[in-house]
C-alpha positions in Angstrom: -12.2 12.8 -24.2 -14.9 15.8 -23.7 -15.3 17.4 -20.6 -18.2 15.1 -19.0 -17.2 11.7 -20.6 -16.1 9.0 -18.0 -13.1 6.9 -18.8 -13.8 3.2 -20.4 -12.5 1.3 -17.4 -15.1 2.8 -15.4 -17.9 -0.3 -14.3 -20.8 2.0 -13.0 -20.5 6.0 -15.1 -23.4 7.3 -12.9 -22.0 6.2 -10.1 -18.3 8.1 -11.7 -20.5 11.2 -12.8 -21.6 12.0 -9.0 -18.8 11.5 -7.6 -17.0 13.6 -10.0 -19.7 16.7 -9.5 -18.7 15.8 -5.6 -14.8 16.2 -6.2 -15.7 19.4 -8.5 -17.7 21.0 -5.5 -14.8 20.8 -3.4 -12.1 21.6 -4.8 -11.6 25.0 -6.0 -9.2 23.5 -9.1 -10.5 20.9 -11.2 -8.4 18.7 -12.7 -5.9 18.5 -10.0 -3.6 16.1 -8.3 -5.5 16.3 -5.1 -8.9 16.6 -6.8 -8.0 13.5 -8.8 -7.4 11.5 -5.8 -10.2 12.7 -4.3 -12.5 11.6 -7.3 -11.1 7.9 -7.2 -11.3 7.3 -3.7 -14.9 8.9 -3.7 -16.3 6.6 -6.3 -14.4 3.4 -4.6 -16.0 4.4 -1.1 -19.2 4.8 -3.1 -18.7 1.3 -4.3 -17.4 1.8 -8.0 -15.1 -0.5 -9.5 -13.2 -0.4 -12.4 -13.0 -3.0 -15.3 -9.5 -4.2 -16.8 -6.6 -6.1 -15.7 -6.6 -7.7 -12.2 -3.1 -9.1 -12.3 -1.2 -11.5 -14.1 -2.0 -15.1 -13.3 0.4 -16.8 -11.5 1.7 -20.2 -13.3 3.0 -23.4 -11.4 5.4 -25.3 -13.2 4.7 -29.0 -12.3 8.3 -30.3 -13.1 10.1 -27.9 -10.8 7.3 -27.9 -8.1 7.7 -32.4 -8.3 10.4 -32.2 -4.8 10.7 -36.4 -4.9 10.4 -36.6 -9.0 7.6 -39.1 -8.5 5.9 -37.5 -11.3 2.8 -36.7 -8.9 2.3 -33.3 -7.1 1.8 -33.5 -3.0 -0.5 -30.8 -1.5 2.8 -29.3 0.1 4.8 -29.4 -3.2 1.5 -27.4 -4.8 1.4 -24.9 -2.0 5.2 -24.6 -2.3 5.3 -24.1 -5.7 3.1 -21.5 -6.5 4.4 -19.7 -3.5 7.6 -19.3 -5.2 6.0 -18.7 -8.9 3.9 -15.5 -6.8 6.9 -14.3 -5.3 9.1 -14.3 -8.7 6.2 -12.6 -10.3 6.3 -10.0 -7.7 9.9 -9.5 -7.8 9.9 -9.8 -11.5 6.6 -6.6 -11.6 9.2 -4.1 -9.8 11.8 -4.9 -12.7 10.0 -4.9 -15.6 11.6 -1.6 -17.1 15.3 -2.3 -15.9 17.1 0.4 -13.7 20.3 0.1 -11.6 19.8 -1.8 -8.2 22.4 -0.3 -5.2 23.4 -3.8 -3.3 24.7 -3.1 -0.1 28.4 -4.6 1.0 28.1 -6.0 4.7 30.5 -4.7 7.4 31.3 -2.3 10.1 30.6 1.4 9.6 30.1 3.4 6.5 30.8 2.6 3.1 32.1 5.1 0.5 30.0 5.5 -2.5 32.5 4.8 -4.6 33.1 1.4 -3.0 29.3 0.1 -2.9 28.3 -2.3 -5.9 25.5 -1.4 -8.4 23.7 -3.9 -10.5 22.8 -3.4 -13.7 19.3 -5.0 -14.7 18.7 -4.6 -18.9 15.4 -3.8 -20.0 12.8 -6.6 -21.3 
């Protein structure tokens, strides 16, 4: 990428382009973290959006979602189940690379490190 090119999820590049020349103007040290920021909330506040993903969409599985298995969906059991389906896929974004999760034994007082539990999710 050259020096004045505008990334390809960027909707409006004029609109990216002034609001870069902005973040360059007041920031002494350009790229930077704090300029960086700068330049995306800039171009946000001046209305820019950016093209690409907007999330997954969230799937409701008629079978489980069917409480009274009368093969017809109620508004509630709808509602219900893509409530759950949203909440899995929430818990299910934070996990997606794996990593260790602490779970925390319940009782009185401190508990040795040694003692806690750790969970091991795999990856994929």
């Amino acid at each position: 990428m050259a020096k004045n090119d505008v990334p390809k999820n960027v909707a409006n590049p004029a609109l990216y382009r002034k609001a870069k020349a902005k973040a360059k103007r007041k920031f002494d040290v350009f790229p930077s973290a704090y300029a960086s920021g700068y330049l995306v909330q800039e171009y946000k506040r001046m209305g820019g959006k950016y093209k690409g993903a907007n999330g997954g969409e969230v799937t409701l599985d008629p079978q489980k979602s069917d409480l009274d298995r009368d093969g017809k969906l109620s508004n509630y059991e709808r509602k219900r189940g893509t409530a759950i389906a949203k909440s899995m896929a929430k818990q299910a974004k934070g996990m997606r690379n794996g990593g260790t999760v602490m779970v925390q034994s319940r009782g009185c007082g401190a508990i040795m490190p040694e003692k806690q539990k750790m969970t091991r999710v795999p990856r994929g």
